[in-house]
Rosetta silent file (secondary structure, phi, psi, omega in degrees, C-alpha in Angstrom):
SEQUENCE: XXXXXXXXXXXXXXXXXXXXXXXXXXXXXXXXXXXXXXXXXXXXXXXXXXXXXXXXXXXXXXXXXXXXXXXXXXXXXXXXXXXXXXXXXXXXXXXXXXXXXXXXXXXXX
SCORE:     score description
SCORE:     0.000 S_00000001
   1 L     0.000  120.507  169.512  -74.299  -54.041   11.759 S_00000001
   2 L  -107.220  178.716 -174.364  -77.012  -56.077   11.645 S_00000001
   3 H   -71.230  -24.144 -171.861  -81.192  -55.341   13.082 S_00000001
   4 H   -61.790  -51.478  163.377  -80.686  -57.795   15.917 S_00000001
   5 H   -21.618  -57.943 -169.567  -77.538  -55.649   16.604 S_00000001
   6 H  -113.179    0.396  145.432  -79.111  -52.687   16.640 S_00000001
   7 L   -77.490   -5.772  143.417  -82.184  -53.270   18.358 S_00000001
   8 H   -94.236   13.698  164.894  -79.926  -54.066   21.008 S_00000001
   9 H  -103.212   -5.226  158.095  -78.181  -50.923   21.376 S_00000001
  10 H   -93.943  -21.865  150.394  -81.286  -49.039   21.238 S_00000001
  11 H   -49.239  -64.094 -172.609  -82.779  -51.192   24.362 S_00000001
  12 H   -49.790  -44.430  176.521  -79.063  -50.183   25.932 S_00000001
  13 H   -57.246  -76.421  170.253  -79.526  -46.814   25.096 S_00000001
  14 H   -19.459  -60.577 -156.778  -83.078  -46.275   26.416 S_00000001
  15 H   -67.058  -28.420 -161.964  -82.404  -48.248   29.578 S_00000001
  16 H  -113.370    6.746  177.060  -78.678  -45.984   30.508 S_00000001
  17 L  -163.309  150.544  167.323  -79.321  -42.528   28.779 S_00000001
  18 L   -62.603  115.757 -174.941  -82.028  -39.779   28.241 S_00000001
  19 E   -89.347  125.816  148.278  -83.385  -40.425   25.072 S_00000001
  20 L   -68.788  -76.523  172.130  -84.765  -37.172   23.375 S_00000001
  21 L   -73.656 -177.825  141.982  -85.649  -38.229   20.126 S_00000001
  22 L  -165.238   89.898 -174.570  -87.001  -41.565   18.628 S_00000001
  23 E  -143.758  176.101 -143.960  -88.553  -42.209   15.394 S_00000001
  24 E  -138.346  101.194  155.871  -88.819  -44.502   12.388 S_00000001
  25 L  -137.104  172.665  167.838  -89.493  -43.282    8.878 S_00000001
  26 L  -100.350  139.933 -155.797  -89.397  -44.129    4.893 S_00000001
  27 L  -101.163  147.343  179.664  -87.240  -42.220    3.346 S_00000001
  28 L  -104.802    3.336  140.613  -88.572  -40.556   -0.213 S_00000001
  29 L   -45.952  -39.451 -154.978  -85.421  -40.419   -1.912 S_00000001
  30 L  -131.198  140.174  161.498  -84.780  -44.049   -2.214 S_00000001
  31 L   -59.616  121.270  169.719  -87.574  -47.642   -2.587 S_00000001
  32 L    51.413   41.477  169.226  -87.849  -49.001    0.248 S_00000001
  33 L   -82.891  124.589 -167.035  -85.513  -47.162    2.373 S_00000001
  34 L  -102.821 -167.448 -168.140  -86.343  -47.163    5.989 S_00000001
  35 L  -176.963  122.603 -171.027  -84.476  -44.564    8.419 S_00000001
  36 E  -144.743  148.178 -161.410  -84.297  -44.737   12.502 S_00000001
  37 E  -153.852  137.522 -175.448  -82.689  -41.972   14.262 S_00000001
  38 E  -149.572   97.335  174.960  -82.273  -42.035   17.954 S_00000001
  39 E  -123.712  147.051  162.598  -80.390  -39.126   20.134 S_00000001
  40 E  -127.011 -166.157  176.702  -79.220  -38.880   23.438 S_00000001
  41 E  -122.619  117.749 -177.403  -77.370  -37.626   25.830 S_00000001
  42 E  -148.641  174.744 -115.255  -74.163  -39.989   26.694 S_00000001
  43 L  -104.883   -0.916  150.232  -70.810  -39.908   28.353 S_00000001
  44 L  -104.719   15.368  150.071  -69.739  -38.276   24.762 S_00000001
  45 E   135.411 -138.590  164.461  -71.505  -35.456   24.749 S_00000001
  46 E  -113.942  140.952  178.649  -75.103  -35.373   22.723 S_00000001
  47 E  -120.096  156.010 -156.322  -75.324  -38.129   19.905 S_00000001
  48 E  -143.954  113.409 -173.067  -77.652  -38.441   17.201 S_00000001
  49 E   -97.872  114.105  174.476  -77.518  -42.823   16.137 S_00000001
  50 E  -113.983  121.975 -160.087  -78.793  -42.863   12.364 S_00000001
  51 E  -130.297  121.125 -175.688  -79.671  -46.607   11.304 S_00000001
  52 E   -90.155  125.049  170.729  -80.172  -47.015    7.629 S_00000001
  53 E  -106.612   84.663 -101.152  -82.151  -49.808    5.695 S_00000001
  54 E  -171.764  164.598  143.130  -82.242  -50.141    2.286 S_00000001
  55 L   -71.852  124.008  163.512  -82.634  -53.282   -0.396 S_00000001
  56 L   -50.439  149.574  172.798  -79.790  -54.569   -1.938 S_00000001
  57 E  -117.206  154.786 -167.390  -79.351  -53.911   -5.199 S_00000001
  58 E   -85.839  -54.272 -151.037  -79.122  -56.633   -7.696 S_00000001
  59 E  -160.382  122.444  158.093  -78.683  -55.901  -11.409 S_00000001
  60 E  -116.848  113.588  168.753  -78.304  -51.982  -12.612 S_00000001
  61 E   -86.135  130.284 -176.392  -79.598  -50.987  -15.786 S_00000001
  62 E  -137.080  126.392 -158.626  -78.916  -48.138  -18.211 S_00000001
  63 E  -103.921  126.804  171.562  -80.588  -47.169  -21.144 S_00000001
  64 L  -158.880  174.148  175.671  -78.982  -44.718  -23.795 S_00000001
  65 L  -137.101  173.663 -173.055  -78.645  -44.225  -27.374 S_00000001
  66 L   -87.058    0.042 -168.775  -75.533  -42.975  -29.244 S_00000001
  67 L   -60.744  161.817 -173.842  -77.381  -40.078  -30.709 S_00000001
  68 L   -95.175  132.311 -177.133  -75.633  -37.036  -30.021 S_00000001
  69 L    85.614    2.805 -179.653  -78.264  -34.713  -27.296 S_00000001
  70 L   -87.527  144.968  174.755  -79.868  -38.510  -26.226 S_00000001
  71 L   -94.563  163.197 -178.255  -80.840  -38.794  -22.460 S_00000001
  72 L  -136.314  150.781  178.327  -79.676  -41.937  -20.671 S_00000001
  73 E  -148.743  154.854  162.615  -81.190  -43.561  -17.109 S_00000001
  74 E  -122.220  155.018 -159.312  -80.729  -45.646  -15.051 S_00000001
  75 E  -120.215  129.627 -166.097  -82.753  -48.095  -13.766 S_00000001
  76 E  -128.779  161.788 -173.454  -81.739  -50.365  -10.697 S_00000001
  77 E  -129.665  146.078 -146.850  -83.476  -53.359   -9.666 S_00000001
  78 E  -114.318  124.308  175.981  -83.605  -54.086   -5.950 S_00000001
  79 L   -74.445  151.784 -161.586  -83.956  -58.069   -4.381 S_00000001
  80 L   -82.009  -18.261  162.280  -87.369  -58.214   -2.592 S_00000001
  81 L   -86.437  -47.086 -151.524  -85.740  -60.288    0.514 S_00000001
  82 L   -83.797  166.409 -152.388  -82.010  -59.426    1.250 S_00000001
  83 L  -143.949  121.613  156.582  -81.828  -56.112    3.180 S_00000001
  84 E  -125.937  157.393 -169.231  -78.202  -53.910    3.963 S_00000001
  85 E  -124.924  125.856  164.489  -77.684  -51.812    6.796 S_00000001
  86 E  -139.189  168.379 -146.507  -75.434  -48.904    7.963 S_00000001
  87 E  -123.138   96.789  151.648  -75.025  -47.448   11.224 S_00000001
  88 E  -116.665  124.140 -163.495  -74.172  -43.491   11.221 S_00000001
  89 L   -74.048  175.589  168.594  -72.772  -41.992   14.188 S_00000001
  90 L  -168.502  143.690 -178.463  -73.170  -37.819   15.023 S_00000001
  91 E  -109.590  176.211  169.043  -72.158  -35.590   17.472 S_00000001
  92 L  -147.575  128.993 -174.562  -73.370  -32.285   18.081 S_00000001
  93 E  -109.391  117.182 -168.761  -71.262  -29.194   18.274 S_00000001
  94 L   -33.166  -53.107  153.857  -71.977  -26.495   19.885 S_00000001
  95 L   -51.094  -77.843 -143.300  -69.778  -23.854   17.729 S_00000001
  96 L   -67.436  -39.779 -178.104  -70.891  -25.394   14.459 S_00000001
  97 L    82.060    9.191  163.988  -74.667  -25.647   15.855 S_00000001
  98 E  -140.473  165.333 -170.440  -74.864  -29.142   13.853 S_00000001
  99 L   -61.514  154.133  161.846  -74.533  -32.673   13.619 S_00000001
 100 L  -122.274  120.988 -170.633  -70.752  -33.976   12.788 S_00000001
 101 L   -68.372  154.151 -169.107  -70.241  -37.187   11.949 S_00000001
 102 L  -113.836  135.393 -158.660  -68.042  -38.904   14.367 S_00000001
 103 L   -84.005  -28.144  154.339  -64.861  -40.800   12.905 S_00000001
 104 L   -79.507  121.687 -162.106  -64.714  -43.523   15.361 S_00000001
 105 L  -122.360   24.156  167.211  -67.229  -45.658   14.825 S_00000001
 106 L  -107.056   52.948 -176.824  -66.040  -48.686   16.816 S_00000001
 107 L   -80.365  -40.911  174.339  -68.171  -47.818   19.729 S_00000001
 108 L  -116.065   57.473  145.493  -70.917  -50.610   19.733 S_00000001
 109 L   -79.547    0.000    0.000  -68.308  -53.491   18.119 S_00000001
């Protein structure tokens, strides 16, 4: 999935289904993780579109010593251009009363 991709399935959506939500945030787990969430109501019930941005990561680094009781981290270093993207679908079930992720996910291939 790429952003071209998926700014055109959020134009499709908008134009053919009731959108209820729509927003855009940075997520504070993760550097420069973006987060776009979009639900409607479509011909599969209500769906909740989650489209994830994130920086590749490059090079991971981990610091430790051999001492016995030594802490170790890691450190990851992120490229400042290249970008990856995933696309997670959800449903919402009525019984459960929460999103489920939905196992086919070749709907907008």
């Amino acid at each position: 999935m790429h952003l071209d991709r998926w700014r055109e399935i959020v134009a499709q959506i908008q134009d053919n289904f009731a959108v209820e939500e729509h927003e855009k945030f940075a997520s504070e787990e993760a550097d420069g993780e973006e987060v776009e969430t979009i639900v409607f109501n479509g011909p599969l019930g209500r769906l909740k579109l989650e489209f994830i941005s994130r920086p590749k990561v490059i090079d991971k680094k981990v610091t430790y010593s051999n001492r016995i009781g030594s802490e170790s981290s890691v450190e990851y270093i992120y490229d400042p251009t290249e970008k990856i993207y995933q696309l997670l679908i959800y449903r919402w079930s009525e019984s459960d009363n929460d999103w489920l992720p939905l196992e086919n996910n070749n709907l907008f291939n």
